[in-house]
VOBA-1610 file (N, C-alpha, C; in pm, whole numbers, padded with zeros to 5 digits, always signed):
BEGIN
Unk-00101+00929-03590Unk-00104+00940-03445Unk-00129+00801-03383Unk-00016+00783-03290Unk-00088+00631-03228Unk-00213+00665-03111Unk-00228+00546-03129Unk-00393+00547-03049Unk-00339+00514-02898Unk-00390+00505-02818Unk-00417+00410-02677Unk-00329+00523-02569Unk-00381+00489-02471Unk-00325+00515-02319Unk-00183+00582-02376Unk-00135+00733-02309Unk-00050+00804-02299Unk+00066+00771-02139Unk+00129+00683-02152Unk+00214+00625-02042Unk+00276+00692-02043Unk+00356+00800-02139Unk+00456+00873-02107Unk+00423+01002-02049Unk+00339+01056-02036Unk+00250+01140-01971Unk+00247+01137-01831Unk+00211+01031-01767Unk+00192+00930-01675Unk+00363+00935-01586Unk+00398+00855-01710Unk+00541+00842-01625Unk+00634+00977-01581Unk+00643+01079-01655Unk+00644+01212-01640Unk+00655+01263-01524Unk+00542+01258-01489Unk+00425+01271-01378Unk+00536+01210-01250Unk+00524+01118-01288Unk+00585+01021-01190Unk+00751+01089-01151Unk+00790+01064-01275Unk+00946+01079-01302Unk+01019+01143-01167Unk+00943+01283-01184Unk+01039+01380-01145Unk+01046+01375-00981Unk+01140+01405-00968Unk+01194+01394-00828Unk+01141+01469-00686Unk+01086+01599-00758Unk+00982+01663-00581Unk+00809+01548-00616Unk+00798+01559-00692Unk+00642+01499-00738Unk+00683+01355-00662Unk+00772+01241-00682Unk+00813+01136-00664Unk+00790+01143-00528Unk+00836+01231-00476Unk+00870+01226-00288Unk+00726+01226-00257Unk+00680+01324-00282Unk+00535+01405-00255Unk+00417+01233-00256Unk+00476+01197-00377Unk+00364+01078-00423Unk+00383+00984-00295Unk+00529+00928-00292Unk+00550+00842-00179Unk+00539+00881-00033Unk+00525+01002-00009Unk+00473+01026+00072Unk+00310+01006+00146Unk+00266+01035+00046Unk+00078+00985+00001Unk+00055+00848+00037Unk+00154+00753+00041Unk+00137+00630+00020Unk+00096+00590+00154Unk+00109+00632+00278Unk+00067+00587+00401Unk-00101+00618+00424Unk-00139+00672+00310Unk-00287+00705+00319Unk-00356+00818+00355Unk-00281+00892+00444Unk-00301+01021+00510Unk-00336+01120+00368Unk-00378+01247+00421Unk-00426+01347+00351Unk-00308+01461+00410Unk-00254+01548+00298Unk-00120+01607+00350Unk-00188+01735+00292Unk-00103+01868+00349Unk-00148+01970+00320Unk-00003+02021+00196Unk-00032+02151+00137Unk+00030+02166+00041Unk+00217+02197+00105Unk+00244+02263+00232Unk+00324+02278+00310Unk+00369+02173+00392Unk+00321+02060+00406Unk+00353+01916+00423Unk+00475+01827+00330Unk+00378+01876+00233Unk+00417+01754+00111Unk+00540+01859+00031Unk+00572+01993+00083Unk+00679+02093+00024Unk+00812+02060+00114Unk+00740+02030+00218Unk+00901+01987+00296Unk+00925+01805+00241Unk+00842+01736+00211Unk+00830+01631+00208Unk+00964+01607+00074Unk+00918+01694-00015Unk+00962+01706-00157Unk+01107+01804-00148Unk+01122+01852-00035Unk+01233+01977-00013Unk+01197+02126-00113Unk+01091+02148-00117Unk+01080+02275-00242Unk+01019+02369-00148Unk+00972+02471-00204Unk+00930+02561-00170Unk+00696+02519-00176Unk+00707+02600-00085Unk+00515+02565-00107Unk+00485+02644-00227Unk+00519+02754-00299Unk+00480+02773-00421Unk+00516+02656-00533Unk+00602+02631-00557Unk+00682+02507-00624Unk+00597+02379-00569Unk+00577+02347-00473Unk+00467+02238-00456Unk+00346+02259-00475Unk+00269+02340-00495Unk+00139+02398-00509Unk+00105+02393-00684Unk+00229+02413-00734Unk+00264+02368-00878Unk+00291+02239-00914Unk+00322+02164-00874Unk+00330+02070-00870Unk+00218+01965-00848Unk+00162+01971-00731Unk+00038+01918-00694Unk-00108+01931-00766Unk-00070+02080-00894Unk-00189+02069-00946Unk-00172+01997-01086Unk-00010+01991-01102Unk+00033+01893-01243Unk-00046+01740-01226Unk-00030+01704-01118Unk-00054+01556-01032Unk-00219+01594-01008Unk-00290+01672-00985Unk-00424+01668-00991Unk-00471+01660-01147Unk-00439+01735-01254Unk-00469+01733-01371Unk-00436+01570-01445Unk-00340+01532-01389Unk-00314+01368-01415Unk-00378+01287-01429Unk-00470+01282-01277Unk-00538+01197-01227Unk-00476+01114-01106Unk-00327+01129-01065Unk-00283+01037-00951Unk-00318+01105-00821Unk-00354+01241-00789Unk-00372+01294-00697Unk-00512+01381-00666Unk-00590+01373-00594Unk-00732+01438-00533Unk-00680+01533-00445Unk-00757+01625-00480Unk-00794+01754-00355Unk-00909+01739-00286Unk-00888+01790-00169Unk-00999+01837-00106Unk-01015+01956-00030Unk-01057+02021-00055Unk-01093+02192+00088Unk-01204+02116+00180Unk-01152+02188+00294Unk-01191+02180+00481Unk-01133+02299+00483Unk-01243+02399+00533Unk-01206+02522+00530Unk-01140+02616+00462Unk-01040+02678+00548Unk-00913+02739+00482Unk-00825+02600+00436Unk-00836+02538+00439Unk-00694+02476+00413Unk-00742+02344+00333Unk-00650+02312+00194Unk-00673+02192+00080Unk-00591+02090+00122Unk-00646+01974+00124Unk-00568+01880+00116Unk-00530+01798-00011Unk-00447+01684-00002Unk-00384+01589-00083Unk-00414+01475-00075Unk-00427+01359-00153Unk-00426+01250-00115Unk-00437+01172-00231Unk-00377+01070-00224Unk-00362+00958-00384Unk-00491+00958-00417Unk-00506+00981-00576Unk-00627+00970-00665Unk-00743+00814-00581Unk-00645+00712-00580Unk-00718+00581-00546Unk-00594+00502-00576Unk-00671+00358-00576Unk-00564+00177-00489Unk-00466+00218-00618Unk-00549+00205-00758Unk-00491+00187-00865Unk-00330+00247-00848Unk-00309+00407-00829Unk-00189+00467-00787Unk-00101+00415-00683Unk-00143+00394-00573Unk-00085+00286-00456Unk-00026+00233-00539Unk-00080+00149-00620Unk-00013+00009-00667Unk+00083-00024-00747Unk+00046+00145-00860Unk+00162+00196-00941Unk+00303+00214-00886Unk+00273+00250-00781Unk+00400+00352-00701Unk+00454+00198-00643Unk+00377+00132-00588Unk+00448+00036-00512Unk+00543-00036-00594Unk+00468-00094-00695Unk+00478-00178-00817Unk+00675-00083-00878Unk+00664+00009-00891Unk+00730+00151-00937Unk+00835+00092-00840Unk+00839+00112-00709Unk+00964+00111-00602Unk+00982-00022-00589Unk+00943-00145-00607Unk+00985-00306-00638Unk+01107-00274-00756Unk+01074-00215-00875Unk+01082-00231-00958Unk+01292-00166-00960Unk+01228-00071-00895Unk+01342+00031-00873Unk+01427-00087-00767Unk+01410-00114-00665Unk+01484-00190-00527Unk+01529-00327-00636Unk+01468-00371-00727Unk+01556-00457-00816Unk+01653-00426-00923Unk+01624-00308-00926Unk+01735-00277-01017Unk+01872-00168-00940Unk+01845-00238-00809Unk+01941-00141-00725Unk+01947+00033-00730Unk+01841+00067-00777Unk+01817+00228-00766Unk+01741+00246-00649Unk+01836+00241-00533Unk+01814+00285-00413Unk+01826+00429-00348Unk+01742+00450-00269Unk+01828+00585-00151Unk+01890+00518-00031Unk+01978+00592+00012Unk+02008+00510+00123Unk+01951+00673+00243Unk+01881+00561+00302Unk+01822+00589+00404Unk+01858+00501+00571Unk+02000+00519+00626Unk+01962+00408+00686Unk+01915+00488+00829Unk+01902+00392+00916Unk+01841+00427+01041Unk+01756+00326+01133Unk+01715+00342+01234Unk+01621+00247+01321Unk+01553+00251+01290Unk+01425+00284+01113Unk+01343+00275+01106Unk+01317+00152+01051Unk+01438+00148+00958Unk+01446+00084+00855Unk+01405-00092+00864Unk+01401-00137+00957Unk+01428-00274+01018Unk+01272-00250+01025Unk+01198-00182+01068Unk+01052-00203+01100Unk+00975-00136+00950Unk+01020-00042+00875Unk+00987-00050+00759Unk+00944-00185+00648Unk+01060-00256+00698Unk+01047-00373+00597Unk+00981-00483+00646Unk+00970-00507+00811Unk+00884-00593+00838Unk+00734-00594+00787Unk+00692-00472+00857Unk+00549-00419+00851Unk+00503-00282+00800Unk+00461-00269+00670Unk+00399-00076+00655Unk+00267-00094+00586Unk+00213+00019+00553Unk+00107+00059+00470Unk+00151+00057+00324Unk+00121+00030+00253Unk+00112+00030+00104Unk-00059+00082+00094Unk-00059+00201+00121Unk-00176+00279+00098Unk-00280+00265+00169Unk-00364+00129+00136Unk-00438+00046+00274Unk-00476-00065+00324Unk-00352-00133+00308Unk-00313-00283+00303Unk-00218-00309+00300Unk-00158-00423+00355Unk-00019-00464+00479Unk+00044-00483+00381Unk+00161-00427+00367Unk+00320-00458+00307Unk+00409-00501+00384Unk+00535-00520+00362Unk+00661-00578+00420Unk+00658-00742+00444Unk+00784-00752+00559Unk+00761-00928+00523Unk+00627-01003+00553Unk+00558-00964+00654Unk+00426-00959+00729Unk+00339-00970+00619Unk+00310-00882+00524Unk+00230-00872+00423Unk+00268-00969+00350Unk+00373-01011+00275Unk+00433-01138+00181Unk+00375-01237+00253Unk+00423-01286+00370Unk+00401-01362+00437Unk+00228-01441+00419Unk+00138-01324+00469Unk-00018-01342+00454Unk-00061-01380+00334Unk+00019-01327+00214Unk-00013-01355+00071Unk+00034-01469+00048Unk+00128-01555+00094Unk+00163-01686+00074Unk+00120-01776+00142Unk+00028-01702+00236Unk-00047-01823+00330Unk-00180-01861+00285Unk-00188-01730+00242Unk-00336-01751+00152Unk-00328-01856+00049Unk-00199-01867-00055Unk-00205-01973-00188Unk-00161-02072-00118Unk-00073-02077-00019Unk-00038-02212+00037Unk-00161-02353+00074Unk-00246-02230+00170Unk-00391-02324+00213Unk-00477-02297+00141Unk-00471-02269-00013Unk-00538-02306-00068Unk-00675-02182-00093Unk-00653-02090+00020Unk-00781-01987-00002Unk-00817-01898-00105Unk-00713-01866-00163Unk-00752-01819-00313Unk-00669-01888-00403Unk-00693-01859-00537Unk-00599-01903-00694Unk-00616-01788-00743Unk-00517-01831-00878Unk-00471-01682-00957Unk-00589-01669-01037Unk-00616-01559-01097Unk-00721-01493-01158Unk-00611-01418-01308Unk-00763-01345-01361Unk-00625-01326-01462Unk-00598-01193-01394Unk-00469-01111-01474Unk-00432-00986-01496Unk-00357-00930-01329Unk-00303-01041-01255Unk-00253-01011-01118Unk-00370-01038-00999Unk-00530-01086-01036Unk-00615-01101-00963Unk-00605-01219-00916Unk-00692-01218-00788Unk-00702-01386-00745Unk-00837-01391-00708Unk-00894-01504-00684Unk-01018-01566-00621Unk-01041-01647-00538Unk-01104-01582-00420Unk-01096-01690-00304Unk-01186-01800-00317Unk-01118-01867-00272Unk-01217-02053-00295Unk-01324-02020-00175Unk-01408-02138-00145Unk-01483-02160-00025Unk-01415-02167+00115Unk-01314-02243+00073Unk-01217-02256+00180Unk-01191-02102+00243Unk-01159-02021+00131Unk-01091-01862+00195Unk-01222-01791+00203Unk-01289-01809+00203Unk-01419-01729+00240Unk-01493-01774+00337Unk-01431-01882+00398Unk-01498-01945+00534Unk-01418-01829+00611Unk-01282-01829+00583Unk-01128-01818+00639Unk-01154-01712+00674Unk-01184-01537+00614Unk-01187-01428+00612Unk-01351-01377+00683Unk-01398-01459+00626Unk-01554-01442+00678Unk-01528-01457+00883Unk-01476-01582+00932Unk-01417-01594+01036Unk-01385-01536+01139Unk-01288-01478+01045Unk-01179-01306+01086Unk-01291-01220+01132Unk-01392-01183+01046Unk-01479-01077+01031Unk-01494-00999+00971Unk-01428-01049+00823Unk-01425-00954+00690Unk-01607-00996+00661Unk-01654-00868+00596Unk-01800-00882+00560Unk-01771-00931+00374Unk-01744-01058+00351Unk-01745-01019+00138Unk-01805-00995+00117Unk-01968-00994+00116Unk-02066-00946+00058Unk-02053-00795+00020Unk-02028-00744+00137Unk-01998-00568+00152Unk-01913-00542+00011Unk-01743-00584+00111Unk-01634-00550-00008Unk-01677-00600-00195Unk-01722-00680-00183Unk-01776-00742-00309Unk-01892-00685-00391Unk-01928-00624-00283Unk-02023-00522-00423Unk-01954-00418-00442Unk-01810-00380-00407Unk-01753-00271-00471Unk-01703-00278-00609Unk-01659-00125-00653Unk-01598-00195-00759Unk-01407-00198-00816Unk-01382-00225-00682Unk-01235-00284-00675Unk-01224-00449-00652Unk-01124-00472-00746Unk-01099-00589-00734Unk-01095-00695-00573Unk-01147-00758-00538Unk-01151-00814-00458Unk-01000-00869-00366Unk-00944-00948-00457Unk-00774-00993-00414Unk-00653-00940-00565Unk-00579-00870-00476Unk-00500-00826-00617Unk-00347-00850-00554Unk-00290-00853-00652Unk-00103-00888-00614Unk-00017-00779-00636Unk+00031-00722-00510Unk+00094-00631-00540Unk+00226-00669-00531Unk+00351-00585-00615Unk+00480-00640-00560Unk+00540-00532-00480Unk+00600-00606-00391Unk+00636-00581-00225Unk+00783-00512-00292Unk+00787-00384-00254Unk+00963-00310-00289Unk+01066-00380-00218Unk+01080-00374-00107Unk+01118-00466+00025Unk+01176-00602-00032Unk+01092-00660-00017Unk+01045-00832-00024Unk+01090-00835-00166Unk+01014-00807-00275Unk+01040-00792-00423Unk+01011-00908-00455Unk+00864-00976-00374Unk+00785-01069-00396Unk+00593-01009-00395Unk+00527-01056-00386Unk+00383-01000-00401Unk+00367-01006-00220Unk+00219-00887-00208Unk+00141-00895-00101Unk+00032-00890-00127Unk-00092-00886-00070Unk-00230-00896-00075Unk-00291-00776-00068Unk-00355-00722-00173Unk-00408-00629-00166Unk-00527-00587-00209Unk-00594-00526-00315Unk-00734-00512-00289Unk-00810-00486-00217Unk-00938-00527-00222Unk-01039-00503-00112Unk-01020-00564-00033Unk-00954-00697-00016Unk-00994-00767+00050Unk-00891-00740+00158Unk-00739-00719+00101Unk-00623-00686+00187Unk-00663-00567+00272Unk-00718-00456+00228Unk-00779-00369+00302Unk-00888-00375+00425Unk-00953-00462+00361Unk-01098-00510+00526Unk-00982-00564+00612Unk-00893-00702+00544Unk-00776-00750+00679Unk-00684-00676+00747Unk-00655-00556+00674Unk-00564-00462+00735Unk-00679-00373+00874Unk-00808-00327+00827Unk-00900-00286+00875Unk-00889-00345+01039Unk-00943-00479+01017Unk-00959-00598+01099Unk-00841-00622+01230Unk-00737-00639+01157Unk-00613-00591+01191Unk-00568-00487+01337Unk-00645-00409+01284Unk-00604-00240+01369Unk-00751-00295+01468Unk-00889-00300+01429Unk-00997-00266+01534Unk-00917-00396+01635Unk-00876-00522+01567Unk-00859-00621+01685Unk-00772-00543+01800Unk-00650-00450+01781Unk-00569-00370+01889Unk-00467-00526+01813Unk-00431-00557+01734Unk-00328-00604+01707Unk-00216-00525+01655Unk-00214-00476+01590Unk-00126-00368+01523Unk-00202-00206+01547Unk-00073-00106+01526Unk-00153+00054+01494Unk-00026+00065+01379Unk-00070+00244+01346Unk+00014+00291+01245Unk+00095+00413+01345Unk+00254+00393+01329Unk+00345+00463+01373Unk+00332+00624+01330Unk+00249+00666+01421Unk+00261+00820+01381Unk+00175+00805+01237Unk+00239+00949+01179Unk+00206+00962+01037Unk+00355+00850+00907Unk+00431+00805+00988Unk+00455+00729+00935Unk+00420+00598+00837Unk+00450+00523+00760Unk+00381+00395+00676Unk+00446+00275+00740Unk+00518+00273+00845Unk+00536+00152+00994Unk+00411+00119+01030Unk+00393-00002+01001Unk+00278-00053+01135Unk+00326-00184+01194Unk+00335-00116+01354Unk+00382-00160+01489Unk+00239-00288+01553Unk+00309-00416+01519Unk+00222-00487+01596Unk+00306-00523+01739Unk+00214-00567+01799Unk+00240-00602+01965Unk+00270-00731+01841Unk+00357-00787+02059Unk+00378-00909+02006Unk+00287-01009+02012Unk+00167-01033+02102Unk+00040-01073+02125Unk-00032-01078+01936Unk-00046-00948+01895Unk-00068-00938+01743Unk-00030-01019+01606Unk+00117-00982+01649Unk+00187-01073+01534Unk+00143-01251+01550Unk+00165-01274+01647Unk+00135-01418+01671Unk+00005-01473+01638Unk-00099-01383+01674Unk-00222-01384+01617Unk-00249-01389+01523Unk-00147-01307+01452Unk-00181-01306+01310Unk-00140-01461+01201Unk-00029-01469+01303Unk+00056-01625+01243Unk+00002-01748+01292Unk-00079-01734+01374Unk-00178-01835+01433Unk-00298-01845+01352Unk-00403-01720+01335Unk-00494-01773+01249Unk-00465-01800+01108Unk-00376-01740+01062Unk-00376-01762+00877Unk-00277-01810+00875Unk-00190-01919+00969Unk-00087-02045+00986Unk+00010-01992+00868Unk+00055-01874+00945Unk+00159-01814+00845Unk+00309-01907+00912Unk+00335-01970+01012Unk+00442-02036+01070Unk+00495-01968+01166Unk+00589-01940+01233Unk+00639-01859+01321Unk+00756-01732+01250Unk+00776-01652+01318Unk+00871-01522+01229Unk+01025-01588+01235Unk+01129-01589+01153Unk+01187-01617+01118Unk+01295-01551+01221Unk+01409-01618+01302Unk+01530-01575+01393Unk+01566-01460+01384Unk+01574-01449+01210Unk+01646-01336+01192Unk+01620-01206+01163Unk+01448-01205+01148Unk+01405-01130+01132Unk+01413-01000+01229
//
């Protein structure tokens, strides 16, 4: 018998095509009910109810009861990151849906990747960070902010002390599906996404994974962490 971690189990899990929807659906952070995530997936709510407890027994998915009614919601970051990591992976190897529409253009600028900024916006912040120097690579996809980036974030009004006694990685690299370059994520991407929303710079579009900054916002955002100005064509 081989030993170690059961990935194919895992990927399984993943694989199949109502579970897949259901998962990426999760990804905006919200808590979905079992009749949510059945239209989400196109099945029936018995067929999702089956499903959702395959994905609870996993480990990628948590329940919760509030009353009559259970909710859904990604196990934790780790899954986010899978899935994200998962749809990079897929958008490079041209295994696309085509989805097109007016969303699509604001999808890729700005979304949630669970709870921390994706799209070009998100790339963007993650390259501003190694550019000036505020963090370096760490091992295993981690980074570490210098003094410099902990003046930087401290600034903003991220608390590190707080995030830093957790026990999620502080700065982690996720790859951007979109972009199909890294964004910032972790704890730390999360307090800035946090930060983000209380400033009234950005909100989240509905229950959608769009997040709509003013234009006052964006600039703000490219002003303090001298991300440069947004690109013509964007």
């Amino acid at each position: 018998m081989r030993e170690g971690p059961n990935i194919a189990r895992i990927a399984a899990m993943v694989g199949d095509p109502a579970r897949a929807n259901m998962l990426t659906a999760l990804l905006n952070g919200e808590a979905l009910t079992p009749s949510e995530l059945a239209l989400e997936a196109n099945v029936t709510k018995q067929t999702a109810s089956s499903h959702l407890s395959k994905l609870v027994d996993a480990g990628l998915v948590a329940a919760e009861a509030q009353g009559r009614h259970r909710y859904y919601r990604l196990a934790d970051s780790d899954v986010a990151g899978l899935l994200e990591t998962l749809m990079g992976v897929a958008a490079r190897a041209k295994a696309l849906r085509a989805r097109p529409g007016p969303k699509e253009p604001a999808l890729r600028h700005a979304r949630l990747c669970y709870d921390h900024l994706a799209g070009e916006l998100g790339v963007e912040l993650f390259d501003a960070f190694l550019k000036n120097k505020w963090m370096v690579p760490g091992p295993e996809k981690t980074y570490a902010l210098t003094r410099l980036g902990r003046i930087k974030v401290s600034t903003f009004g991220v608390d590190i002390d707080e995030i830093e006694a957790g026990a999620r990685p502080l700065c982690r690299a996720c790859l951007d599906w979109s972009v199909r370059r890294h964004h910032l994520a972790g704890a730390l991407g999360a307090a800035l996404l946090d930060r983000i929303f209380e400033r009234g710079w950005a909100e989240q579009r509905g229950s959608s994974r769009i997040v709509d900054f003013t234009r006052g916002g964006e600039l703000g955002l490219r002003r303090v962490f001298a991300m440069g100005e947004r690109p013509a064509s964007s």
